[in-house]
mmCIF entry with sequence, helices, sheets and N, C-alpha, C, O atoms, coordinates in Angstrom:
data_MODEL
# 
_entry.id   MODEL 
# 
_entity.id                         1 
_entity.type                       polymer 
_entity.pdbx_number_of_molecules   1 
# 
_entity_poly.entity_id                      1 
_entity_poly.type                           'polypeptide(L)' 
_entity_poly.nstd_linkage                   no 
_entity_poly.nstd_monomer                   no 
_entity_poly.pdbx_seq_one_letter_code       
;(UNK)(UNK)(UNK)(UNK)(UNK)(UNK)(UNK)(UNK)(UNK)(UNK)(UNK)(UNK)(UNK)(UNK)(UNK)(UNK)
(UNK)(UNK)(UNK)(UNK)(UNK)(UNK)(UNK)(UNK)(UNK)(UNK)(UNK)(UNK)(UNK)(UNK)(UNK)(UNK)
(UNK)(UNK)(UNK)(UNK)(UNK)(UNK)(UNK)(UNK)(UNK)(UNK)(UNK)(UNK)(UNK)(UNK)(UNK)(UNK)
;
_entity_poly.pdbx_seq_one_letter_code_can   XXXXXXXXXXXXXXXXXXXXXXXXXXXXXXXXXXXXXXXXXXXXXXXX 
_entity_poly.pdbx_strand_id                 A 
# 
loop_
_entity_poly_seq.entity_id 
_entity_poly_seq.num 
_entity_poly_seq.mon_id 
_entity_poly_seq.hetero 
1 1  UNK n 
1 2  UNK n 
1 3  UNK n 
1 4  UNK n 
1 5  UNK n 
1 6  UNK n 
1 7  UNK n 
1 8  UNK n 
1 9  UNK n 
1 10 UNK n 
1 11 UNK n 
1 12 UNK n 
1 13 UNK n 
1 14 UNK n 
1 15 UNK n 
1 16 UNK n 
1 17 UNK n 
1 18 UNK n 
1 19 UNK n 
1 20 UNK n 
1 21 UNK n 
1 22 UNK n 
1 23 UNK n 
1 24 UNK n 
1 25 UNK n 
1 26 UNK n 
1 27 UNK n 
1 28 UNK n 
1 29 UNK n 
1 30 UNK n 
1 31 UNK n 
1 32 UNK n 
1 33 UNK n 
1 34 UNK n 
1 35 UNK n 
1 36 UNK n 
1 37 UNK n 
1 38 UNK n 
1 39 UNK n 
1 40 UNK n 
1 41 UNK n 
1 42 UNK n 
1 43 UNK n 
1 44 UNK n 
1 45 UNK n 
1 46 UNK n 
1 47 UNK n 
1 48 UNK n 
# 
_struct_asym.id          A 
_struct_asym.entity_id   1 
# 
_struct_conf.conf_type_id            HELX_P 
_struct_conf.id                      HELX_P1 
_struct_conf.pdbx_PDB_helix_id       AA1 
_struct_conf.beg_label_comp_id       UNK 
_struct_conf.beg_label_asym_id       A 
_struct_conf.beg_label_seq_id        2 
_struct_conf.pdbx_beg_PDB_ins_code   ? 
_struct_conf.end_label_comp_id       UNK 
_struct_conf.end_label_asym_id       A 
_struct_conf.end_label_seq_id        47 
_struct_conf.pdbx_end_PDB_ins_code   ? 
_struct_conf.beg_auth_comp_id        UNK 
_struct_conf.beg_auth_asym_id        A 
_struct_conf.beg_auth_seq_id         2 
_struct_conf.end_auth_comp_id        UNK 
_struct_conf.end_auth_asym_id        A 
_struct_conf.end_auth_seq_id         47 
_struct_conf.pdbx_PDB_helix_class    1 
_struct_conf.details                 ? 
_struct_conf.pdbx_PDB_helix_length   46 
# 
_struct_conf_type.id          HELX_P 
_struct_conf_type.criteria    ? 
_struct_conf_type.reference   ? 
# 
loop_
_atom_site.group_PDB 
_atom_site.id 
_atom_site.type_symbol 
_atom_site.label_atom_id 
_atom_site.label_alt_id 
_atom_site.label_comp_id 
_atom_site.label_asym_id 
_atom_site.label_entity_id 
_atom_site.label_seq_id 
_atom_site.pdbx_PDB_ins_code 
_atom_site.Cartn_x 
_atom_site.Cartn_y 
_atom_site.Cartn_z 
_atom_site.occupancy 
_atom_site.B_iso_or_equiv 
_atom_site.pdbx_formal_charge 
_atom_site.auth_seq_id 
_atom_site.auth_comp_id 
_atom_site.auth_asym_id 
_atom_site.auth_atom_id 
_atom_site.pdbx_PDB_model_num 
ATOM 1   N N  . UNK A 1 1  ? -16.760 79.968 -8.904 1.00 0.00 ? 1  UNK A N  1 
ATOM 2   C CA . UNK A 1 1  ? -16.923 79.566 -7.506 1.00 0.00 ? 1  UNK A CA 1 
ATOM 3   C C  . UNK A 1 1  ? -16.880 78.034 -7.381 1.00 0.00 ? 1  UNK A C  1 
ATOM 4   O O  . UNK A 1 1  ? -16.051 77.565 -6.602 1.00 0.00 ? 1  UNK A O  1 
ATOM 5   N N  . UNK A 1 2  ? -17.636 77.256 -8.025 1.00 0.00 ? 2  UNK A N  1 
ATOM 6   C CA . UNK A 1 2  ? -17.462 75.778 -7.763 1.00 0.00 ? 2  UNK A CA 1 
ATOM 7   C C  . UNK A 1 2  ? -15.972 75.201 -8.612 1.00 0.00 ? 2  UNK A C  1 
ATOM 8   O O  . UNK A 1 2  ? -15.678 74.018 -8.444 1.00 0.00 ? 2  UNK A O  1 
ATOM 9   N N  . UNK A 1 3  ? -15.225 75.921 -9.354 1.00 0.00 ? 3  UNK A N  1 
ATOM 10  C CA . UNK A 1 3  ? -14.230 75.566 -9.974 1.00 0.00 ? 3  UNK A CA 1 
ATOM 11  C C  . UNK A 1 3  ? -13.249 75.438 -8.723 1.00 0.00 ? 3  UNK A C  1 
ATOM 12  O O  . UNK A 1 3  ? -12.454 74.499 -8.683 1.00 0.00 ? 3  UNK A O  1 
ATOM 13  N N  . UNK A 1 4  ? -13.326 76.683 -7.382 1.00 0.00 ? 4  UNK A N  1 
ATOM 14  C CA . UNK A 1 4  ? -12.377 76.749 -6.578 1.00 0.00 ? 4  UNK A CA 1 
ATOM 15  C C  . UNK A 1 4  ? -13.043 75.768 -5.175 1.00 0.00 ? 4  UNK A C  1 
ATOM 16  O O  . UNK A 1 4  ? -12.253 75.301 -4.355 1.00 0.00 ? 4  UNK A O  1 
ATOM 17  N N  . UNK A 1 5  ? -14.113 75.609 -5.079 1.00 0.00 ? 5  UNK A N  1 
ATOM 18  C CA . UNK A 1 5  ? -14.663 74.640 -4.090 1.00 0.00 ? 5  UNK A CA 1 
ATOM 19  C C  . UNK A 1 5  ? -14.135 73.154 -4.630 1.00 0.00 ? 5  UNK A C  1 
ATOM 20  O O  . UNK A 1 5  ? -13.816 72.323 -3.780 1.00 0.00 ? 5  UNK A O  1 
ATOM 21  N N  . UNK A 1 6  ? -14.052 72.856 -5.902 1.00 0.00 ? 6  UNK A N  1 
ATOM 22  C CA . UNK A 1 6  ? -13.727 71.305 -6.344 1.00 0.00 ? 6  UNK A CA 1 
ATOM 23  C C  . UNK A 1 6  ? -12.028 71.486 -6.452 1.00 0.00 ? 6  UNK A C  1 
ATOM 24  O O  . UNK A 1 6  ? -11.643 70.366 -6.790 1.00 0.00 ? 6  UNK A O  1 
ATOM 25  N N  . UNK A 1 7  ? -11.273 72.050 -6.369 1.00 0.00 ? 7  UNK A N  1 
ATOM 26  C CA . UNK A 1 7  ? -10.264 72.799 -5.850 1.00 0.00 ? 7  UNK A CA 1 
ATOM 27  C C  . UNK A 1 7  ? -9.585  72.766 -4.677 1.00 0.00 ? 7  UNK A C  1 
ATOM 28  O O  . UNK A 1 7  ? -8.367  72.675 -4.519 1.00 0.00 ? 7  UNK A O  1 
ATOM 29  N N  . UNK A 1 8  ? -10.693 72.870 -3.630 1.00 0.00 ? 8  UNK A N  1 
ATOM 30  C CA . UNK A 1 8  ? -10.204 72.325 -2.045 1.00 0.00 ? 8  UNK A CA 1 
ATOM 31  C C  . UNK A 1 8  ? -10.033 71.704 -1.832 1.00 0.00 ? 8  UNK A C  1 
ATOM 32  O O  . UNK A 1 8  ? -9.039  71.290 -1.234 1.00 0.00 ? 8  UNK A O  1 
ATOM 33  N N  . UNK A 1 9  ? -11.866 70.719 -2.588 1.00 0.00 ? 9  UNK A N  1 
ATOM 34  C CA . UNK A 1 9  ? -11.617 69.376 -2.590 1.00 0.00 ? 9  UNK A CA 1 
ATOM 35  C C  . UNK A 1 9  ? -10.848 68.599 -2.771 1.00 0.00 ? 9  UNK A C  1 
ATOM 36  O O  . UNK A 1 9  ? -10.719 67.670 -1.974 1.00 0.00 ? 9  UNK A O  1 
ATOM 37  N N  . UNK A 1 10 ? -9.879  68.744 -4.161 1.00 0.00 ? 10 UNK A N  1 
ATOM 38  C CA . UNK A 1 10 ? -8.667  67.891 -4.287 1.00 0.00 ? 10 UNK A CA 1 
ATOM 39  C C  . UNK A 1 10 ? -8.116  67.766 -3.300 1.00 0.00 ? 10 UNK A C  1 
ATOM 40  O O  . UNK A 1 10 ? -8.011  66.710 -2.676 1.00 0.00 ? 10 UNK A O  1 
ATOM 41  N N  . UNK A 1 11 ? -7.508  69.224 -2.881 1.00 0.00 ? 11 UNK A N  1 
ATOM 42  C CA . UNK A 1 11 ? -6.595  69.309 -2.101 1.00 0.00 ? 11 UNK A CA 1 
ATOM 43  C C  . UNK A 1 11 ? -6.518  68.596 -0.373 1.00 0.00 ? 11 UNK A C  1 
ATOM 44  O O  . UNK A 1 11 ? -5.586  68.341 0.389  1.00 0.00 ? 11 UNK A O  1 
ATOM 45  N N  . UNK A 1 12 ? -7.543  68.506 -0.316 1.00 0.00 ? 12 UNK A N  1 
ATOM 46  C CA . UNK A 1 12 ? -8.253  68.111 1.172  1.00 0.00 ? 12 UNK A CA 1 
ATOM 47  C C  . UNK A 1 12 ? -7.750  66.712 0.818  1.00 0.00 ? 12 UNK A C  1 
ATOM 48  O O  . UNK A 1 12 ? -6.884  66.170 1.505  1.00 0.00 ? 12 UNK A O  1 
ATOM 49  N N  . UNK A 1 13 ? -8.276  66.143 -0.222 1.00 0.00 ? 13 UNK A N  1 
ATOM 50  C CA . UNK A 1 13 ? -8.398  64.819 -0.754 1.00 0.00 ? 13 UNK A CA 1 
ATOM 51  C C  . UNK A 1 13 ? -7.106  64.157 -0.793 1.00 0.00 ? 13 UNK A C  1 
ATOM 52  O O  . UNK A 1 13 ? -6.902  62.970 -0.536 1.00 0.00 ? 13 UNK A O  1 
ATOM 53  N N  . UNK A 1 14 ? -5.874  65.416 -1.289 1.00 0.00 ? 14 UNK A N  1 
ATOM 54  C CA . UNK A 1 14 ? -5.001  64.771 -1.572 1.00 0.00 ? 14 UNK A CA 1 
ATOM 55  C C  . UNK A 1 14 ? -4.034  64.759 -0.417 1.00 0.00 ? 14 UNK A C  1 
ATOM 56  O O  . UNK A 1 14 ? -3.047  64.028 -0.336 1.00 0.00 ? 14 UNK A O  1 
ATOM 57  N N  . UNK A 1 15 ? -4.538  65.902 0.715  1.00 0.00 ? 15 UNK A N  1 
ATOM 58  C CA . UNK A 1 15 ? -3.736  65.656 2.024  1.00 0.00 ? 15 UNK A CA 1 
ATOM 59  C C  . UNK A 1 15 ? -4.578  64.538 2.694  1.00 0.00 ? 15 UNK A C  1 
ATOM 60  O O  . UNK A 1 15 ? -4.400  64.179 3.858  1.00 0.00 ? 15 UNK A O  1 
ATOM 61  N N  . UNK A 1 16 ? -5.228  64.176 2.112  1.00 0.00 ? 16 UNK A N  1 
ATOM 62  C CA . UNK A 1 16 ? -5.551  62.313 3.043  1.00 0.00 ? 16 UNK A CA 1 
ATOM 63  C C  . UNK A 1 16 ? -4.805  61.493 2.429  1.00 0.00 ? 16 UNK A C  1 
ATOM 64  O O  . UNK A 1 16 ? -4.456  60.405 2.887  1.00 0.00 ? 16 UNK A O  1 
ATOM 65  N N  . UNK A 1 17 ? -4.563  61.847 1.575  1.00 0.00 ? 17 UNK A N  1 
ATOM 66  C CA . UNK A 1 17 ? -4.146  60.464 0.651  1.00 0.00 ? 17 UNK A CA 1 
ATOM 67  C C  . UNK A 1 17 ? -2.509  60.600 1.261  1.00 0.00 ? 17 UNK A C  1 
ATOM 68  O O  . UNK A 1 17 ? -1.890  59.655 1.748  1.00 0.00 ? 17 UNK A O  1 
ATOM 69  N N  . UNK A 1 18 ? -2.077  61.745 1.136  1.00 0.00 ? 18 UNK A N  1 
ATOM 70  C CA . UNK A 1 18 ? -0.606  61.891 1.813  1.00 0.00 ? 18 UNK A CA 1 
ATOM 71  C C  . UNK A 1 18 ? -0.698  61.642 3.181  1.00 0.00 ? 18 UNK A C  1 
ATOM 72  O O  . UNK A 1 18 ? 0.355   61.201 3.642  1.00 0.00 ? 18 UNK A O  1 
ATOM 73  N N  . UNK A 1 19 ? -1.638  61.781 4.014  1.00 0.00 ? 19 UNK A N  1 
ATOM 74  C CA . UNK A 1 19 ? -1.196  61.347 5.606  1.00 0.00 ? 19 UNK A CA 1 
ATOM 75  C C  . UNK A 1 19 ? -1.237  59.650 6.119  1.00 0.00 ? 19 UNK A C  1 
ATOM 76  O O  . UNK A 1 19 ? -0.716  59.001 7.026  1.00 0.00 ? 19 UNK A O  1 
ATOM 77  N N  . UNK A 1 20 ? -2.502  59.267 4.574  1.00 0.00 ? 20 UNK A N  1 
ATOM 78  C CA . UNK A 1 20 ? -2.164  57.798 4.761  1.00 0.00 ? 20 UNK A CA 1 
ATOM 79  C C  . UNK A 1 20 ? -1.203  57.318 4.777  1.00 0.00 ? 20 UNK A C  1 
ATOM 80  O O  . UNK A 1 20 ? -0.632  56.784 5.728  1.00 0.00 ? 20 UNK A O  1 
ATOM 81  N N  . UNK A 1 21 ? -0.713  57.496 3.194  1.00 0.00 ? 21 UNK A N  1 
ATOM 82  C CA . UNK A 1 21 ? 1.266   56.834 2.461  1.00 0.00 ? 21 UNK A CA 1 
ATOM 83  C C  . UNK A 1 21 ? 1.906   57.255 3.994  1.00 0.00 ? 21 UNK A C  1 
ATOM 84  O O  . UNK A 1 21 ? 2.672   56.357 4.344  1.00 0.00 ? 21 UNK A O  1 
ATOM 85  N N  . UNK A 1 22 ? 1.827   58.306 4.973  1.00 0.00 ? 22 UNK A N  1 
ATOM 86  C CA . UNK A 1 22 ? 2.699   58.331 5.869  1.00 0.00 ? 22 UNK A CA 1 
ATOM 87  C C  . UNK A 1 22 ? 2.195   57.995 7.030  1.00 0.00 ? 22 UNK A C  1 
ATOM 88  O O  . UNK A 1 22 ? 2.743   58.504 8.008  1.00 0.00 ? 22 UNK A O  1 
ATOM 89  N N  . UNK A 1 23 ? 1.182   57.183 7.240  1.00 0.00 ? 23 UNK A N  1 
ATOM 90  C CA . UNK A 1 23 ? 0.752   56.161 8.127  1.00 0.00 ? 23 UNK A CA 1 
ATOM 91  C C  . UNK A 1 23 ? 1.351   55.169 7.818  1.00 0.00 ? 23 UNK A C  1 
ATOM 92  O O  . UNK A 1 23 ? 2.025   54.515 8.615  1.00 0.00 ? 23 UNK A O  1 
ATOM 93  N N  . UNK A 1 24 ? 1.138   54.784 6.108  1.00 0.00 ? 24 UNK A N  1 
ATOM 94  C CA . UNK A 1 24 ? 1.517   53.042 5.905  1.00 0.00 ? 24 UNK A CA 1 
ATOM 95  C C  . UNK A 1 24 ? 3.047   52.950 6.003  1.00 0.00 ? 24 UNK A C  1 
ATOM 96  O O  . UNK A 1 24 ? 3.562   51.927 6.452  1.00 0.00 ? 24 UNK A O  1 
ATOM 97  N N  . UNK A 1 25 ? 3.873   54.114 5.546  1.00 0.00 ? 25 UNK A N  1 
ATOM 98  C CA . UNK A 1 25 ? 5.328   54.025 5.345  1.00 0.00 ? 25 UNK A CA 1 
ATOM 99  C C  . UNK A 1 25 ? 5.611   53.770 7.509  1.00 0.00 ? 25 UNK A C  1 
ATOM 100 O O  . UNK A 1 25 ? 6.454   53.002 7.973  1.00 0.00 ? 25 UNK A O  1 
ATOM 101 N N  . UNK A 1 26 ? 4.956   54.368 8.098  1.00 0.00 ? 26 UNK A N  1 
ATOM 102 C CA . UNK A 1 26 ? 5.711   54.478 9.873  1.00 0.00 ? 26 UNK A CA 1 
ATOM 103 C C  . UNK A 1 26 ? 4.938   53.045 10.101 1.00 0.00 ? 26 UNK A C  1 
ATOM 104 O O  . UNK A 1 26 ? 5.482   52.406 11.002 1.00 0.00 ? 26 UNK A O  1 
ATOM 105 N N  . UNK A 1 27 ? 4.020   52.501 9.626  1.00 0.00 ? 27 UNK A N  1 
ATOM 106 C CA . UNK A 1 27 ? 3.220   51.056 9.938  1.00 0.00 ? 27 UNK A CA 1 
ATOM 107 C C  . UNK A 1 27 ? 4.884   49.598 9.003  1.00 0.00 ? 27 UNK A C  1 
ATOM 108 O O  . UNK A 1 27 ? 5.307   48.452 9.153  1.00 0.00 ? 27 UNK A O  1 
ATOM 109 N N  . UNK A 1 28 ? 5.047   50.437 8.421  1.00 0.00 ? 28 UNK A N  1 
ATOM 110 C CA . UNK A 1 28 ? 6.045   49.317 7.185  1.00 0.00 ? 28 UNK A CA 1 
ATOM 111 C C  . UNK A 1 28 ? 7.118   49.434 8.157  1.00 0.00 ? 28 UNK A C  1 
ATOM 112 O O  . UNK A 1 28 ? 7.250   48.394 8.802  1.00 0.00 ? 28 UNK A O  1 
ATOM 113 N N  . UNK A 1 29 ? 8.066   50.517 8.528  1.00 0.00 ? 29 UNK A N  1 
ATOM 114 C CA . UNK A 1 29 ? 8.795   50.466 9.436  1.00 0.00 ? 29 UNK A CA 1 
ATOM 115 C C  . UNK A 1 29 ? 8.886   49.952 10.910 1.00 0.00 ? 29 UNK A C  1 
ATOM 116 O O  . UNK A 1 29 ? 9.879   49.446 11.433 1.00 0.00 ? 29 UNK A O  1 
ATOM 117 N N  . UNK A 1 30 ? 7.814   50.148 11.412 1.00 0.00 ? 30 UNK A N  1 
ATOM 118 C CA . UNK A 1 30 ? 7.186   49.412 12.867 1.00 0.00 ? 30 UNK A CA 1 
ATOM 119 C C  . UNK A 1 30 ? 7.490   48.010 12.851 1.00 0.00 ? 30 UNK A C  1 
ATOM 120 O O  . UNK A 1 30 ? 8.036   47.341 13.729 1.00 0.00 ? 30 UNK A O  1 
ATOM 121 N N  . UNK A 1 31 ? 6.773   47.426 10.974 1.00 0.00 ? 31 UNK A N  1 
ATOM 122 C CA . UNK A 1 31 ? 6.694   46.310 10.776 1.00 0.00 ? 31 UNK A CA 1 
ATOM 123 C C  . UNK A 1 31 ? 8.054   45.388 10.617 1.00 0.00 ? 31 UNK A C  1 
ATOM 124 O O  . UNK A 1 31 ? 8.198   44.224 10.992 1.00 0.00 ? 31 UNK A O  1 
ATOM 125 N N  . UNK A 1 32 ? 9.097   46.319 9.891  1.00 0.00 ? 32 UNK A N  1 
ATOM 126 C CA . UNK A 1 32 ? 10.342  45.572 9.814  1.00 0.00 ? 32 UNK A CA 1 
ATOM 127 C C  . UNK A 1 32 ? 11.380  45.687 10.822 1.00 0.00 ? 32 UNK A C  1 
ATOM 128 O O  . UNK A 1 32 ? 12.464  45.105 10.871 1.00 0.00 ? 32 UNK A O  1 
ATOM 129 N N  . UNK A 1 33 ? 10.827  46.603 11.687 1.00 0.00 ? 33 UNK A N  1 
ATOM 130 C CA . UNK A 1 33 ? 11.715  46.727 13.369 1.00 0.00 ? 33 UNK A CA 1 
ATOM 131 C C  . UNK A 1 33 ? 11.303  45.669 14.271 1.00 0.00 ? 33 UNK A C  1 
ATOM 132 O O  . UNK A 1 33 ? 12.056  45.145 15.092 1.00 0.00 ? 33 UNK A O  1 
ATOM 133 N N  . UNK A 1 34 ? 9.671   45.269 14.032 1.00 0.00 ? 34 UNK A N  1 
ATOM 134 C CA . UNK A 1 34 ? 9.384   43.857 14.505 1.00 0.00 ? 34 UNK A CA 1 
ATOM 135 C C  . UNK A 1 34 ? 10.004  42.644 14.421 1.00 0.00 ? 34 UNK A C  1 
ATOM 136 O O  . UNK A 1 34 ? 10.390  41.832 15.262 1.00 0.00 ? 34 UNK A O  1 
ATOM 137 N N  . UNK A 1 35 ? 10.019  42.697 13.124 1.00 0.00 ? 35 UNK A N  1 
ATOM 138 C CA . UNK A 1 35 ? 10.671  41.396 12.140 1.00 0.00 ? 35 UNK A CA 1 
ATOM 139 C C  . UNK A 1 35 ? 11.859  40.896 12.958 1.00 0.00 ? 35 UNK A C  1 
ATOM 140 O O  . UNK A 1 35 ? 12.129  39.902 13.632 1.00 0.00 ? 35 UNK A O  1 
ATOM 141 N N  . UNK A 1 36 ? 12.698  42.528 12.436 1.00 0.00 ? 36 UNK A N  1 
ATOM 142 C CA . UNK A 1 36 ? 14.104  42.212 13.159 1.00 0.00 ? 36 UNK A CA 1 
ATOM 143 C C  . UNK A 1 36 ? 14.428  41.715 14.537 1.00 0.00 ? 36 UNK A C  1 
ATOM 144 O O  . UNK A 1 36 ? 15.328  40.973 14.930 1.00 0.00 ? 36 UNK A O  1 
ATOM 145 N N  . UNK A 1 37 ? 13.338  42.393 15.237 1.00 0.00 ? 37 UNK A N  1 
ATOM 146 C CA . UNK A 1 37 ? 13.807  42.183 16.596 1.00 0.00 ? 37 UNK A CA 1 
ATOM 147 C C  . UNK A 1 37 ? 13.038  40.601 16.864 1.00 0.00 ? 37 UNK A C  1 
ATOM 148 O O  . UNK A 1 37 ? 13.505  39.822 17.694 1.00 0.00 ? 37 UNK A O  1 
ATOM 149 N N  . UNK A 1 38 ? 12.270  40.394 16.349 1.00 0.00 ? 38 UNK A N  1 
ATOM 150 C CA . UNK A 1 38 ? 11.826  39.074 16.473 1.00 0.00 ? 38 UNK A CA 1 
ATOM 151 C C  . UNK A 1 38 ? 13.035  37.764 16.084 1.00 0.00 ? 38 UNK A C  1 
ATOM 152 O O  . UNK A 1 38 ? 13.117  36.696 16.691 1.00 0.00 ? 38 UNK A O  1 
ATOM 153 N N  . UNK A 1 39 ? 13.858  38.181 14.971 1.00 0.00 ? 39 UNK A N  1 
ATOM 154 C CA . UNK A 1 39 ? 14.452  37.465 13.950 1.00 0.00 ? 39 UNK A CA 1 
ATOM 155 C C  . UNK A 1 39 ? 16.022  37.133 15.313 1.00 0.00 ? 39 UNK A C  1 
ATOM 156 O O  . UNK A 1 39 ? 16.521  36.057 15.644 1.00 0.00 ? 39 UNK A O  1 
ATOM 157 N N  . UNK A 1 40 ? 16.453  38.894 15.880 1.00 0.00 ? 40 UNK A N  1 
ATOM 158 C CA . UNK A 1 40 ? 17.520  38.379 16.949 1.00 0.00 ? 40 UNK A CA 1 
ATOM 159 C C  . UNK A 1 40 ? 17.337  37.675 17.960 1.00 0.00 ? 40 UNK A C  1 
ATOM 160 O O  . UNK A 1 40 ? 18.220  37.096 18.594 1.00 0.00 ? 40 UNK A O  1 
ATOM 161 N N  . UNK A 1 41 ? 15.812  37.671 18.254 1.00 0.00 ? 41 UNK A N  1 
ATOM 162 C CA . UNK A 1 41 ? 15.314  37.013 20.023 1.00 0.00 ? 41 UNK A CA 1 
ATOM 163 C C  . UNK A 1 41 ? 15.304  35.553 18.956 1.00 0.00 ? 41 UNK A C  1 
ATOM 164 O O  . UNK A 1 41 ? 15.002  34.508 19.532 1.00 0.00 ? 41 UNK A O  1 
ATOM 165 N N  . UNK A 1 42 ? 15.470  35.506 18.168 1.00 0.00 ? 42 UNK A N  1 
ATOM 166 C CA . UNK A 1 42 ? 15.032  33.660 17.578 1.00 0.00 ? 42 UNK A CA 1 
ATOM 167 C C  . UNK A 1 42 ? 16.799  33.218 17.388 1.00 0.00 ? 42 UNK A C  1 
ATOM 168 O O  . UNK A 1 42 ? 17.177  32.114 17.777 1.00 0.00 ? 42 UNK A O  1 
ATOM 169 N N  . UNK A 1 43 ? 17.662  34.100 16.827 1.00 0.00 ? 43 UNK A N  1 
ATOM 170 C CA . UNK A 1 43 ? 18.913  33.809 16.491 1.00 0.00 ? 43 UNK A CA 1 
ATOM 171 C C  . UNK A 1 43 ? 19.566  33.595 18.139 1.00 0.00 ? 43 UNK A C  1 
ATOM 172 O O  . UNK A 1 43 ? 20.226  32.578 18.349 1.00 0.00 ? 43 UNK A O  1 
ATOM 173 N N  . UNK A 1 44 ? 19.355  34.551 19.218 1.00 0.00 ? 44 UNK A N  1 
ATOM 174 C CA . UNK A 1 44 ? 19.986  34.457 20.659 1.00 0.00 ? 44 UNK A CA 1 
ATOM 175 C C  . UNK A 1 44 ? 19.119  33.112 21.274 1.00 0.00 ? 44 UNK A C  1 
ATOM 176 O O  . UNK A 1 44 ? 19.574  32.489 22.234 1.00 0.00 ? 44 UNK A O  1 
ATOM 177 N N  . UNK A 1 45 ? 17.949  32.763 20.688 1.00 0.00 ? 45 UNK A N  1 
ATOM 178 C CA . UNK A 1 45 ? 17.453  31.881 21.753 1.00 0.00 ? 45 UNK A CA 1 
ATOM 179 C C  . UNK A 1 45 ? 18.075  30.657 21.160 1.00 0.00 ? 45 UNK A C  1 
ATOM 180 O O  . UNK A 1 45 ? 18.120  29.909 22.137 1.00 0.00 ? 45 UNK A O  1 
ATOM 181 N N  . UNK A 1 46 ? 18.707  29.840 19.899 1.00 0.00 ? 46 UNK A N  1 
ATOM 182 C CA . UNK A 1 46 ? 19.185  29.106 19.335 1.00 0.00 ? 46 UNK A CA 1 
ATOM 183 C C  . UNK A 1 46 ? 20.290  29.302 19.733 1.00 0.00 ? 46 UNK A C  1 
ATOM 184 O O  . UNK A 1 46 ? 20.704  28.145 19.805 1.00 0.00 ? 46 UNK A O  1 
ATOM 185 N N  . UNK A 1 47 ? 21.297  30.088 20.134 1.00 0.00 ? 47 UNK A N  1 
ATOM 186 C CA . UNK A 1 47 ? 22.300  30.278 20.524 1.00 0.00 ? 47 UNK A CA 1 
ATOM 187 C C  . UNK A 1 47 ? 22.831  29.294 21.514 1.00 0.00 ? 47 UNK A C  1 
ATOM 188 O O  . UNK A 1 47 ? 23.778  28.508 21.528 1.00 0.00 ? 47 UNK A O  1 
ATOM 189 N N  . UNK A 1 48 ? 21.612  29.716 22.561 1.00 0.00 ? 48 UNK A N  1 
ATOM 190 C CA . UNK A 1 48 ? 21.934  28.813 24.462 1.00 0.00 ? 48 UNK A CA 1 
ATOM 191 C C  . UNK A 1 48 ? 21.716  27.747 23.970 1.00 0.00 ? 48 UNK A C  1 
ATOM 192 O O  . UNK A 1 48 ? 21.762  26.728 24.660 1.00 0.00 ? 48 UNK A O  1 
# 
């Protein structure tokens, strides 16, 4: 019985750990769609 309760646990454990990595991976992407779009509003405003 506690072999399959520490068992869940992983598992519980390890679907946090996976919903984080796919928090930080859509936070990393957010982050380099920023970048970019920051990087063209700086390249168009040097432009004029």
């Amino acid at each position: 019985m506690d072999l399959k309760n520490n068992i869940k646990v992983i598992d519980s454990f390890q679907k946090v750990i996976n919903s984080l990595y796919m928090l930080i991976q859509v936070l990393r992407v957010i982050g380099i769609a920023f970048l970019a779009i920051q990087a063209m509003k700086l390249m168009l405003s040097k432009a004029d």
